[in-house]
PAFI-176522 format. One record per residue (C-alpha): residue number from 1; residue in one letter; x, y, z. Coordinates in Angstrom, 1 decimal, always signed. Example, Ala and Ser with C-alpha at 12.3 -4.5 7.8 and 13.67 -1.06 7.14 Angstrom:
<rec><k>1</k><r>A</r><X>+12.3</X><Y>-4.5</Y><Z>+7.8</Z></rec>
<rec><k>2</k><r>S</r><X>+13.7</X><Y>-1.1</Y><Z>+7.1</Z></rec>
***
This chain:
<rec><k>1</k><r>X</r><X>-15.2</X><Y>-17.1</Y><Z>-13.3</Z></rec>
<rec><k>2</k><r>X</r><X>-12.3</X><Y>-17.6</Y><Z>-10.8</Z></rec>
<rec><k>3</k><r>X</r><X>-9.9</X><Y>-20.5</Y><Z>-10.2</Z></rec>
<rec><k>4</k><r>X</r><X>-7.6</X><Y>-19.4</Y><Z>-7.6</Z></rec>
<rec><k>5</k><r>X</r><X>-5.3</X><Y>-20.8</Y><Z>-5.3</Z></rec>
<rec><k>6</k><r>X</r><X>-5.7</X><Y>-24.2</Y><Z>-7.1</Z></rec>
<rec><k>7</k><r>X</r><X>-2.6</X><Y>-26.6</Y><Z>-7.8</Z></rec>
<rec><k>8</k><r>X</r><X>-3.8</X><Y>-26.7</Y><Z>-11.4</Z></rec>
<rec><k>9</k><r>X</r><X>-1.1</X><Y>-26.5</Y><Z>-14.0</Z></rec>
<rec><k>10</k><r>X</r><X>-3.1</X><Y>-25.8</Y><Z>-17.3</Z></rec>
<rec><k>11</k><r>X</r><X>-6.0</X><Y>-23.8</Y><Z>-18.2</Z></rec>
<rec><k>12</k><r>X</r><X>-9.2</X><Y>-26.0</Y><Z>-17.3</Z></rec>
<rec><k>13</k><r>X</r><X>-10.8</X><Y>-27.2</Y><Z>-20.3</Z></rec>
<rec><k>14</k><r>X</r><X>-13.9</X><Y>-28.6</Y><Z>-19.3</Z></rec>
<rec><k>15</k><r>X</r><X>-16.3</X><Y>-26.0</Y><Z>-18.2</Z></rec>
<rec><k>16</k><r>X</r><X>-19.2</X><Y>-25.8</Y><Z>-20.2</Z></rec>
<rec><k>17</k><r>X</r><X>-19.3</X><Y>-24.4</Y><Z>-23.8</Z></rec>
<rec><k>18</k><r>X</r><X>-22.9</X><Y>-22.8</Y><Z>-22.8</Z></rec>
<rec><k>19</k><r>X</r><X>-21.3</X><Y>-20.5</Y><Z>-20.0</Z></rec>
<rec><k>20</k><r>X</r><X>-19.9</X><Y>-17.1</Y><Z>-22.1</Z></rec>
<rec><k>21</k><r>X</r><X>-17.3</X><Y>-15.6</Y><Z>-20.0</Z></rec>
<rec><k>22</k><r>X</r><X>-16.6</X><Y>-12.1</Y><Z>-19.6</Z></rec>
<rec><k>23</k><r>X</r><X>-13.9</X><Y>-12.2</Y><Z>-16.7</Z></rec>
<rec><k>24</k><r>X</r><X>-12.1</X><Y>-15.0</Y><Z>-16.6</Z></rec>
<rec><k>25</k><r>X</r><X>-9.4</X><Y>-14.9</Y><Z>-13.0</Z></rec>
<rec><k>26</k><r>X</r><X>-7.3</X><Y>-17.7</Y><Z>-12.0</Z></rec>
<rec><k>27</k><r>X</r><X>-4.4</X><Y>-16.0</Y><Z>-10.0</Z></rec>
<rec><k>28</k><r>X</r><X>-1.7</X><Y>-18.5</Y><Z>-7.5</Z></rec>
<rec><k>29</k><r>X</r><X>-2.1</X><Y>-21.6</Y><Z>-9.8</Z></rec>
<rec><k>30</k><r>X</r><X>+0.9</X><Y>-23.4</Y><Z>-11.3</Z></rec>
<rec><k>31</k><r>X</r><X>+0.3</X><Y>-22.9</Y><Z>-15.1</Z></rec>
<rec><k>32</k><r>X</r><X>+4.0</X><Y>-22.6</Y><Z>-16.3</Z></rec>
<rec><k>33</k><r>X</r><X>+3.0</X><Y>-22.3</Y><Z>-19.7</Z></rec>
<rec><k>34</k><r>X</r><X>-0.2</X><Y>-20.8</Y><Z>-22.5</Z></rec>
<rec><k>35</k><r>X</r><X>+0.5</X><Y>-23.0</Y><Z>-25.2</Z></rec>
<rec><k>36</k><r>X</r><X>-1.8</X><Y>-22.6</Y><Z>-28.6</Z></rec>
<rec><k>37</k><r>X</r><X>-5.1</X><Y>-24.1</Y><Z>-28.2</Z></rec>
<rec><k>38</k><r>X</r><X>-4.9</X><Y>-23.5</Y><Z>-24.0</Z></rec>
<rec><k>39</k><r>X</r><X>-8.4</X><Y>-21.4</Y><Z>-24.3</Z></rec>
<rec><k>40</k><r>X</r><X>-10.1</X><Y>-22.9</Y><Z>-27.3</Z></rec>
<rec><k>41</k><r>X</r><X>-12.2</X><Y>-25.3</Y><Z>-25.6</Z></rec>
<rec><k>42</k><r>X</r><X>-13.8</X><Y>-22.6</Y><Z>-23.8</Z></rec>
<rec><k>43</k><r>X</r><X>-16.1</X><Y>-19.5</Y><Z>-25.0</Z></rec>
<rec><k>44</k><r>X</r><X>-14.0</X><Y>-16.2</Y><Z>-24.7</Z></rec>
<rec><k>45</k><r>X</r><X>-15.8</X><Y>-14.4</Y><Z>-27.5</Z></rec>
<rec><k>46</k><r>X</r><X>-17.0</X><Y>-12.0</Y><Z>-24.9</Z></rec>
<rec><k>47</k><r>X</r><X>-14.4</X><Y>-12.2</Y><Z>-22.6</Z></rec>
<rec><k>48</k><r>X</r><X>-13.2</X><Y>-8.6</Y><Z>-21.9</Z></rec>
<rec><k>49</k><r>X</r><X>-10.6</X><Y>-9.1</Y><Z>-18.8</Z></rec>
<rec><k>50</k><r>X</r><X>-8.1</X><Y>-11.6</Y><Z>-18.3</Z></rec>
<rec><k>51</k><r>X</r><X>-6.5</X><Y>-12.2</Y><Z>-15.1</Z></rec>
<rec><k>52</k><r>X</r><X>-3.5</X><Y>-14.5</Y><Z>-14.7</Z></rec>
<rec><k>53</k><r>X</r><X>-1.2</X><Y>-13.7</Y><Z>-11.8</Z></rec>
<rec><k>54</k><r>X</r><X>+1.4</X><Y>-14.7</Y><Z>-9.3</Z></rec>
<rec><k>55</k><r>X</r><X>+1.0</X><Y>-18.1</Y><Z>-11.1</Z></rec>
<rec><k>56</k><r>X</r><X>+4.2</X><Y>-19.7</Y><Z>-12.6</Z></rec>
<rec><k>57</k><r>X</r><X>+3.9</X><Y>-18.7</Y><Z>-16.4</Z></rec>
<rec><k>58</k><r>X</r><X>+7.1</X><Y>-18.1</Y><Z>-18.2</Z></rec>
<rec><k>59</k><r>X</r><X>+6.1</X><Y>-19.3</Y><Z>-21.8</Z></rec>
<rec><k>60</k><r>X</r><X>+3.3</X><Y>-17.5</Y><Z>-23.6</Z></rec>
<rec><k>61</k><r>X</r><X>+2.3</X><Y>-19.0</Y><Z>-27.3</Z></rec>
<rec><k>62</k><r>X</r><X>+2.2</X><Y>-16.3</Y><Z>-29.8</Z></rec>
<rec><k>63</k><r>X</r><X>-1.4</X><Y>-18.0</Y><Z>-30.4</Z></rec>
<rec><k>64</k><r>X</r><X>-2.2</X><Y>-18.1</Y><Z>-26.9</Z></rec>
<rec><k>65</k><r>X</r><X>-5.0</X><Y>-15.2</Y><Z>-27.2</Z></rec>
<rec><k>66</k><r>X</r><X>-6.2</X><Y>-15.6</Y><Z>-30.5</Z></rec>
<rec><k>67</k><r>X</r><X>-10.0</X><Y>-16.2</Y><Z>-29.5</Z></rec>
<rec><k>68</k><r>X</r><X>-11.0</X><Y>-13.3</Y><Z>-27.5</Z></rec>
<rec><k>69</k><r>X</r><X>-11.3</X><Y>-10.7</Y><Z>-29.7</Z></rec>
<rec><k>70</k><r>X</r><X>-12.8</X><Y>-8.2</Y><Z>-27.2</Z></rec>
<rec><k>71</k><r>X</r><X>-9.8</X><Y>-8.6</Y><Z>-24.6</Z></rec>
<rec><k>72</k><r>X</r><X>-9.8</X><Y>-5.4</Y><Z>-22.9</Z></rec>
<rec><k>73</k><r>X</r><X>-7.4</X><Y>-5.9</Y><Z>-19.7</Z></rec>
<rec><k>74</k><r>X</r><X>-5.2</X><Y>-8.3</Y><Z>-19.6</Z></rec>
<rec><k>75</k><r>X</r><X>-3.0</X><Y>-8.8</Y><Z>-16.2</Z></rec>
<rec><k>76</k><r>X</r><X>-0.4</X><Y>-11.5</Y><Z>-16.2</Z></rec>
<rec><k>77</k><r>X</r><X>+1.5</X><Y>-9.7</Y><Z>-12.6</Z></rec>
<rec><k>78</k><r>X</r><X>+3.9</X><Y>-11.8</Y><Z>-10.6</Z></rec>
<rec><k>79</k><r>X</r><X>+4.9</X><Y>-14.5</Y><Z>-12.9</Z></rec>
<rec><k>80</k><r>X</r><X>+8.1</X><Y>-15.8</Y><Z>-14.5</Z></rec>
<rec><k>81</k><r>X</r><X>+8.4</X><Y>-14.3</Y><Z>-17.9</Z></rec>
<rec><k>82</k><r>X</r><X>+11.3</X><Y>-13.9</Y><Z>-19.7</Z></rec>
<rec><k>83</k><r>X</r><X>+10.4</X><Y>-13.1</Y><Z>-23.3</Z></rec>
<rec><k>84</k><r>X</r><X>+7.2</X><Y>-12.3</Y><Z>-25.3</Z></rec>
<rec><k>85</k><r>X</r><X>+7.4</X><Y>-12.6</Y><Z>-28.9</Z></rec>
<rec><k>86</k><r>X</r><X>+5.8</X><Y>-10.2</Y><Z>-31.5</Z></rec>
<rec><k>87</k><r>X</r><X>+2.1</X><Y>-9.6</Y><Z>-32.3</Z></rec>
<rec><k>88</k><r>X</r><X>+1.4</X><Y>-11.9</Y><Z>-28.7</Z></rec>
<rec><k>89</k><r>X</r><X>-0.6</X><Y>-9.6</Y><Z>-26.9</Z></rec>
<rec><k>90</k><r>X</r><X>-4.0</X><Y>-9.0</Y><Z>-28.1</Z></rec>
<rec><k>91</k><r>X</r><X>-4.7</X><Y>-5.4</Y><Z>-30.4</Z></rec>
<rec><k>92</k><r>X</r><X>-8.2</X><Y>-5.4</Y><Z>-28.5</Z></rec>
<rec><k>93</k><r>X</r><X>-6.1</X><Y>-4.8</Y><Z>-25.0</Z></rec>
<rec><k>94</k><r>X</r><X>-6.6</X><Y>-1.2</Y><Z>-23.6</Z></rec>
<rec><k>95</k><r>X</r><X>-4.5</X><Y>-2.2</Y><Z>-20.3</Z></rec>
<rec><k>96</k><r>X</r><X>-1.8</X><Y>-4.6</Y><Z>-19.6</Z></rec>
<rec><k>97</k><r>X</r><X>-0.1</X><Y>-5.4</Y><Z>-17.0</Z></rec>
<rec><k>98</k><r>X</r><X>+3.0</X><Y>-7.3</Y><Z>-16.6</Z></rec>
<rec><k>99</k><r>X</r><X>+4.1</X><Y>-6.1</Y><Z>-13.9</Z></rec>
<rec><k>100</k><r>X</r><X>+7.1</X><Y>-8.1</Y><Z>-11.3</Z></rec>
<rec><k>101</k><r>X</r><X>+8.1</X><Y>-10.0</Y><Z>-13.8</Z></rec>
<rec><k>102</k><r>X</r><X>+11.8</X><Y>-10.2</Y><Z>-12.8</Z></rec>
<rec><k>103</k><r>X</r><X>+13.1</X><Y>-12.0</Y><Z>-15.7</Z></rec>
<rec><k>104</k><r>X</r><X>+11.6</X><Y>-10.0</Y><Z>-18.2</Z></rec>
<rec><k>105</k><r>X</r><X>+14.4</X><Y>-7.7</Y><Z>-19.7</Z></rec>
<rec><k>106</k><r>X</r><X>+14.3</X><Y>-9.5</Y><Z>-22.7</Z></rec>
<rec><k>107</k><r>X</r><X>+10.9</X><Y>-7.8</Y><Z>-23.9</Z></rec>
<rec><k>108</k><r>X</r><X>+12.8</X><Y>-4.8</Y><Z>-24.3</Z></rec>
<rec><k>109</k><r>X</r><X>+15.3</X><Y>-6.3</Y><Z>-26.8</Z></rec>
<rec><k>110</k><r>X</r><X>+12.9</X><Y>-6.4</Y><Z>-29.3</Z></rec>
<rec><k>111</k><r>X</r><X>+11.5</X><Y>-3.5</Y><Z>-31.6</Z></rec>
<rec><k>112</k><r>X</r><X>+8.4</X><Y>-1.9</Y><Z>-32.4</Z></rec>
<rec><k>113</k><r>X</r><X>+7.2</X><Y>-5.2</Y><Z>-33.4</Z></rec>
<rec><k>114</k><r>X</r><X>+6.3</X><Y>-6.2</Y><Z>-29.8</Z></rec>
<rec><k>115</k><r>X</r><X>+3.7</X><Y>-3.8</Y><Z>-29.3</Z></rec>
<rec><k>116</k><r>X</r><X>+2.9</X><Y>-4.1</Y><Z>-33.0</Z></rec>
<rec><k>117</k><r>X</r><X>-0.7</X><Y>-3.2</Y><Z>-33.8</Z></rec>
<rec><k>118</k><r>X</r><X>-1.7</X><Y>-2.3</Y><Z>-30.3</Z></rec>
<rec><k>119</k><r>X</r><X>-3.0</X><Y>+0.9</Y><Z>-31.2</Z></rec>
<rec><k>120</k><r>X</r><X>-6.0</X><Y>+1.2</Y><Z>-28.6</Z></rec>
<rec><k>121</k><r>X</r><X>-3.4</X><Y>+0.5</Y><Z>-25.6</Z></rec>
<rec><k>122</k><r>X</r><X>-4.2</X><Y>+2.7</Y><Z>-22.7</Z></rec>
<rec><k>123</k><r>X</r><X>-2.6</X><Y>+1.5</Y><Z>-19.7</Z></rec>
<rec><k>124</k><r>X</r><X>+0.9</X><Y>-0.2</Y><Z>-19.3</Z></rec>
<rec><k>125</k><r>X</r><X>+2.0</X><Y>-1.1</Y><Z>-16.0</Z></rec>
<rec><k>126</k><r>X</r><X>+6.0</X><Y>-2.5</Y><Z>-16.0</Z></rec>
<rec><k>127</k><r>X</r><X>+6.8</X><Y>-1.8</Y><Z>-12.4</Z></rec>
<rec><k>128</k><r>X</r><X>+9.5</X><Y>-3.9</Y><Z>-10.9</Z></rec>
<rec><k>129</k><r>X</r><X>+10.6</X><Y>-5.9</Y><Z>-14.2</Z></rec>
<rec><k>130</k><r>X</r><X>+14.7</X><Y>-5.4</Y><Z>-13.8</Z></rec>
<rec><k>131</k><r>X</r><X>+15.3</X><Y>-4.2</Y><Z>-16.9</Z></rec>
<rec><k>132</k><r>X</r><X>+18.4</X><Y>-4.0</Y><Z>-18.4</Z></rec>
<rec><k>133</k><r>X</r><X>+19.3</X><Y>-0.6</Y><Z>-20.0</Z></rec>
<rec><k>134</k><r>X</r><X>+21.7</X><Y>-2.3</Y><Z>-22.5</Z></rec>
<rec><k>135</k><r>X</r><X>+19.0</X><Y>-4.4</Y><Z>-23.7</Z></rec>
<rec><k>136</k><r>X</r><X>+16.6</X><Y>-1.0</Y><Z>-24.2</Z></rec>
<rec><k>137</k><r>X</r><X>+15.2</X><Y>-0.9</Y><Z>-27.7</Z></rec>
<rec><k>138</k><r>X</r><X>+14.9</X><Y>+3.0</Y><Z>-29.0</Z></rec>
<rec><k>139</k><r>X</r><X>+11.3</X><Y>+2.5</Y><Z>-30.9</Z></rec>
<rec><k>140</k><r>X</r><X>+10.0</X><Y>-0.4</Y><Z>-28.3</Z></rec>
<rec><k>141</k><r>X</r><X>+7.0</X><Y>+2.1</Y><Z>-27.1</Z></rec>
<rec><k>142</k><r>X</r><X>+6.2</X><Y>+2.9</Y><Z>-30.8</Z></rec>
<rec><k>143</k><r>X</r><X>+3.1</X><Y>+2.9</Y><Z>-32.6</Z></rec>
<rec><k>144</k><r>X</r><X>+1.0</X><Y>+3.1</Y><Z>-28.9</Z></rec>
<rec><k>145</k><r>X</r><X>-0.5</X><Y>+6.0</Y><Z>-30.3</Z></rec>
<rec><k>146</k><r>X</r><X>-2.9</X><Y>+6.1</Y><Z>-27.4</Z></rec>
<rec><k>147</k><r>X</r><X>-1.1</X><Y>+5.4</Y><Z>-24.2</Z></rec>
<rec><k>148</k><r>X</r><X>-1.6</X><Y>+7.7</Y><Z>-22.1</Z></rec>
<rec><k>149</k><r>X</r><X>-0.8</X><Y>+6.1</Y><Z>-18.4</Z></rec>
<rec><k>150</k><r>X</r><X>+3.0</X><Y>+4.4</Y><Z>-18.2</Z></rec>
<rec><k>151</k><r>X</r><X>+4.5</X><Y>+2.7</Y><Z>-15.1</Z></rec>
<rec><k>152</k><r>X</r><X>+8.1</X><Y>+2.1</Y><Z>-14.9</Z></rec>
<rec><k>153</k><r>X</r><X>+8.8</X><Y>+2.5</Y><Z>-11.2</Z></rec>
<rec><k>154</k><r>X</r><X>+11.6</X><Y>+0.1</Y><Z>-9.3</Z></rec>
<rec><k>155</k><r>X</r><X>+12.4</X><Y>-1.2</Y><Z>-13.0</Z></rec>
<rec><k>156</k><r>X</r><X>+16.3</X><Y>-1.4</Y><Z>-13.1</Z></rec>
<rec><k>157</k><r>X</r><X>+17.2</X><Y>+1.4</Y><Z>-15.3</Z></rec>
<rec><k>158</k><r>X</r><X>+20.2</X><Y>+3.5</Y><Z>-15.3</Z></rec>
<rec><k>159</k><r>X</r><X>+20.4</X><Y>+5.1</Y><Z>-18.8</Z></rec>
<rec><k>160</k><r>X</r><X>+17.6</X><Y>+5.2</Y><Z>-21.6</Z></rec>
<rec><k>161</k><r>X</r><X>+17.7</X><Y>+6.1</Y><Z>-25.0</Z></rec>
<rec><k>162</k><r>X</r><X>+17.8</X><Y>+9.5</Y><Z>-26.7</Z></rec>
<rec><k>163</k><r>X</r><X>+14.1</X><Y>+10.0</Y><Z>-27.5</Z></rec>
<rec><k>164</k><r>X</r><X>+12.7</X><Y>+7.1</Y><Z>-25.7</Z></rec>
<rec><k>165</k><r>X</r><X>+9.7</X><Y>+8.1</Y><Z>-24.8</Z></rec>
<rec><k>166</k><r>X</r><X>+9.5</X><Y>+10.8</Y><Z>-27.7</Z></rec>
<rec><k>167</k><r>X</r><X>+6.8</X><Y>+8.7</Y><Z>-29.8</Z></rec>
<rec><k>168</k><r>X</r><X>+3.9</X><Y>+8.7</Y><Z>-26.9</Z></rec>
<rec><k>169</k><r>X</r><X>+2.8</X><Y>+11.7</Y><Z>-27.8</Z></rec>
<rec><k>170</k><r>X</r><X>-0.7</X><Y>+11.1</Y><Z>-25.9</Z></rec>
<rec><k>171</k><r>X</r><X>+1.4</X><Y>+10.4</Y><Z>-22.6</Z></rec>
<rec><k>172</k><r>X</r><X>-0.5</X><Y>+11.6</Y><Z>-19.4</Z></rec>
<rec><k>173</k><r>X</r><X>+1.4</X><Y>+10.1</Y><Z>-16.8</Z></rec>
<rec><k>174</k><r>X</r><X>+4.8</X><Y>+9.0</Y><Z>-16.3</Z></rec>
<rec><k>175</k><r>X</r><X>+6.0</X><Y>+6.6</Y><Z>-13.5</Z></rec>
<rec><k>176</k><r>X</r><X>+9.6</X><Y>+6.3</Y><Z>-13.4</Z></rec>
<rec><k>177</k><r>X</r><X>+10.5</X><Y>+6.5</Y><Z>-9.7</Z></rec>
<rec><k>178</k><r>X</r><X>+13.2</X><Y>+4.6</Y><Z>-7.5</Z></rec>
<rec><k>179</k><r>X</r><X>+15.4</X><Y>+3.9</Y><Z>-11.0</Z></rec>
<rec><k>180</k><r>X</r><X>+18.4</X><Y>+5.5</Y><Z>-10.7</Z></rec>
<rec><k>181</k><r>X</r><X>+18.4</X><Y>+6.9</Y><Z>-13.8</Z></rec>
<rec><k>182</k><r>X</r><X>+20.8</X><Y>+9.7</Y><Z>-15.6</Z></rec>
<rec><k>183</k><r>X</r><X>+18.2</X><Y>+12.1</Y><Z>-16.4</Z></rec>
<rec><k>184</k><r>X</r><X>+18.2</X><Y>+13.8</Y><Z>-20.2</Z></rec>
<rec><k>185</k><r>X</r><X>+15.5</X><Y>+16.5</Y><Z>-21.1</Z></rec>
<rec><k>186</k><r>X</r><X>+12.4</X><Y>+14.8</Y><Z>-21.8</Z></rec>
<rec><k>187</k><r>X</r><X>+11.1</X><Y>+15.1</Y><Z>-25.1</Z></rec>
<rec><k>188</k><r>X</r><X>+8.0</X><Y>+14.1</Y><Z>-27.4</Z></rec>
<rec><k>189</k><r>X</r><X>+5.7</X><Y>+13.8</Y><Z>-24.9</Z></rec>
<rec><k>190</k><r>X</r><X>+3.5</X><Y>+17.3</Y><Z>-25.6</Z></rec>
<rec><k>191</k><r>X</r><X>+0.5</X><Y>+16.0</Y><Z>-23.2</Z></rec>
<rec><k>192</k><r>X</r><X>+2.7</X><Y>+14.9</Y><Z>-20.4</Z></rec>
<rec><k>193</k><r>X</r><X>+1.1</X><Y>+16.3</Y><Z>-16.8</Z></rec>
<rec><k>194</k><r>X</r><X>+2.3</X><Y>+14.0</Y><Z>-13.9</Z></rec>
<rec><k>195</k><r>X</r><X>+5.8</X><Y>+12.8</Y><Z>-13.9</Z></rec>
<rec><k>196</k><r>X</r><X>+7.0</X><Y>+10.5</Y><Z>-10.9</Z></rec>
<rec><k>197</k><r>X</r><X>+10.8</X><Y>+10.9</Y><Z>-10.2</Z></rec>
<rec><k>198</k><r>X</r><X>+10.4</X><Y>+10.4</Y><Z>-6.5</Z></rec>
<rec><k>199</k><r>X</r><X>+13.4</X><Y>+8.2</Y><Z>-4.8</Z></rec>
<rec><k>200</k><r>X</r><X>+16.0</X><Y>+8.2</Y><Z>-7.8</Z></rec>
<rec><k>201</k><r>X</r><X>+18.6</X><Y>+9.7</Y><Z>-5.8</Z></rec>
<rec><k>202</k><r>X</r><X>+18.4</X><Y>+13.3</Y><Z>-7.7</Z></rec>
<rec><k>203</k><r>X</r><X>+21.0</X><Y>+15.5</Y><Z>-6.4</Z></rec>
<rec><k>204</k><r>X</r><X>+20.8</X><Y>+18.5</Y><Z>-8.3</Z></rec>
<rec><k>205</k><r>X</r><X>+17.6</X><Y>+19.4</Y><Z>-10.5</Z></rec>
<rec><k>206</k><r>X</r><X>+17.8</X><Y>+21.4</Y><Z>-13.7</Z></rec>
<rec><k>207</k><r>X</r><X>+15.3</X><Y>+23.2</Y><Z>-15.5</Z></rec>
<rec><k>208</k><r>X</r><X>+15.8</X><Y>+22.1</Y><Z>-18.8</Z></rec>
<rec><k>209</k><r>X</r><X>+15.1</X><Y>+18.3</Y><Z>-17.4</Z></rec>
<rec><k>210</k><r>X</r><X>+11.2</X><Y>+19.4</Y><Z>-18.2</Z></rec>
<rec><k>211</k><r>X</r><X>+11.2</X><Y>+22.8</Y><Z>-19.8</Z></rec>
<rec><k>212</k><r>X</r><X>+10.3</X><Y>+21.2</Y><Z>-22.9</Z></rec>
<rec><k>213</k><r>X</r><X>+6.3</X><Y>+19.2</Y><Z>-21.0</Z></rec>
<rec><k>214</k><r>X</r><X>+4.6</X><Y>+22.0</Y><Z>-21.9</Z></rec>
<rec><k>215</k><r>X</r><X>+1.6</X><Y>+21.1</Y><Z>-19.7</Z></rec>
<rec><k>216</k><r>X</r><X>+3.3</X><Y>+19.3</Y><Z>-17.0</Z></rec>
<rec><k>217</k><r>X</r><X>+1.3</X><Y>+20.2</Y><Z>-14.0</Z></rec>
<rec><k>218</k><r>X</r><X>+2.4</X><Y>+17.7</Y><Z>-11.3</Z></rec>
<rec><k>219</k><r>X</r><X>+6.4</X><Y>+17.1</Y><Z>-10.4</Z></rec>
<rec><k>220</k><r>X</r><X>+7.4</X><Y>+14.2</Y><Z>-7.9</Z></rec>
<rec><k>221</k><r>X</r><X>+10.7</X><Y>+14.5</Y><Z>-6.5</Z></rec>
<rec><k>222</k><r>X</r><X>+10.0</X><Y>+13.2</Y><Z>-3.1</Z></rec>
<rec><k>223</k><r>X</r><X>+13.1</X><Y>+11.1</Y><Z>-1.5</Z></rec>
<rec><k>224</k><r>X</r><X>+15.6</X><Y>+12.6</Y><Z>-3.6</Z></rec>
<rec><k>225</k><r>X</r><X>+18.8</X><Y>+14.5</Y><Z>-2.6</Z></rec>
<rec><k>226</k><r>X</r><X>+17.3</X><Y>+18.0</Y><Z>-3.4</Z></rec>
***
């Protein structure tokens, strides 16, 4: 079902009980906020993706997504979150995206809790967030035992914790081009094999930055100083 490019400023709520959803889209709408009880009135039991972009959200209920157990992909791109409070986001979700949210430092002042449970994430696309490095949580990425795809690109950072990535141990790729960041050695990430560093404004590249991704297998440094 899609409800895009509407003027509509809450979730619908009377579509018919009958019709079980599986992909539910409404993307350019002006929904500012998914209070508790927002998709009740509808059947998400089978709902599996979730698409709410480029809307106006900035508040999301810690409730909000409590009848769709089987939410697989959730993408909520292009909105105006600032904060999202623990245990939010679905355990079901294998990919979710919040990407361009510019506002949405704050996520990263929580801990572990905020990705609490989410043990069959996949996928986790943060590109162009402005993050704040002060406001960088050391254990924020633990407990994703199975993420193995992580976008960070264009998100703000200049420094990152000791260890910050250390935990995703299952860690495939790595996105975190145009940053600016102070590289350290990576560490932790044993199945690491495509790492994005492209446009950071490297000037000199050491060894030790990845002698320790033992099965690193693709390195971009394009648009650096080299």
């Amino acid at each position: 079902l899609m409800c895009n490019d509407s003027t509509m400023t809450k979730i619908p709520s009377d579509l018919p009980r009958q019709v079980a959803l599986s992909i539910f889209e409404m993307n350019n709408t002006n929904v500012e906020t998914l209070a508790s009880g927002d998709f009740r009135q509808l059947d998400f039991d089978n709902l599996t993706t979730l698409i709410l972009e480029s809307c106006s959200i900035s508040v999301v209920n810690e409730t909000a997504f409590q009848n769709m157990p089987k939410l697989t992909y959730l993408y909520m791109g292009k909105n105006q979150l600032t904060q999202v409070d623990p245990y939010t986001f679905p355990q079901s979700l294998q990919l979710l995206s919040v990407r361009q949210n510019p506002q949405m430092s704050g996520l990263f002042t929580m801990s572990k809790d905020n990705f609490a449970g989410m043990t069959n994430l996949q996928w986790l696309d943060m590109n162009s967030m402005s993050i704040n490095s002060k406001n960088l949580s050391a254990d924020a990425f633990q407990g994703l035992n199975n993420l193995w795809y992580l976008q960070m690109r264009n998100s703000g950072l200049s420094e990152i914790p000791s260890r910050f990535f250390s935990s995703l141990t299952k860690l495939v790729v790595l996105d975190l081009a145009e940053i600016d960041y102070n590289y350290q050695p990576f560490r932790g990430m044993k199945n690491l094999s495509m790492l994005f560093l492209s446009k950071n404004s490297i000037s000199q590249f050491t060894p030790n930055l990845v002698a320790n991704l033992s099965r690193l297998s693709a390195l971009h440094l394009n648009g650096n100083q080299l």
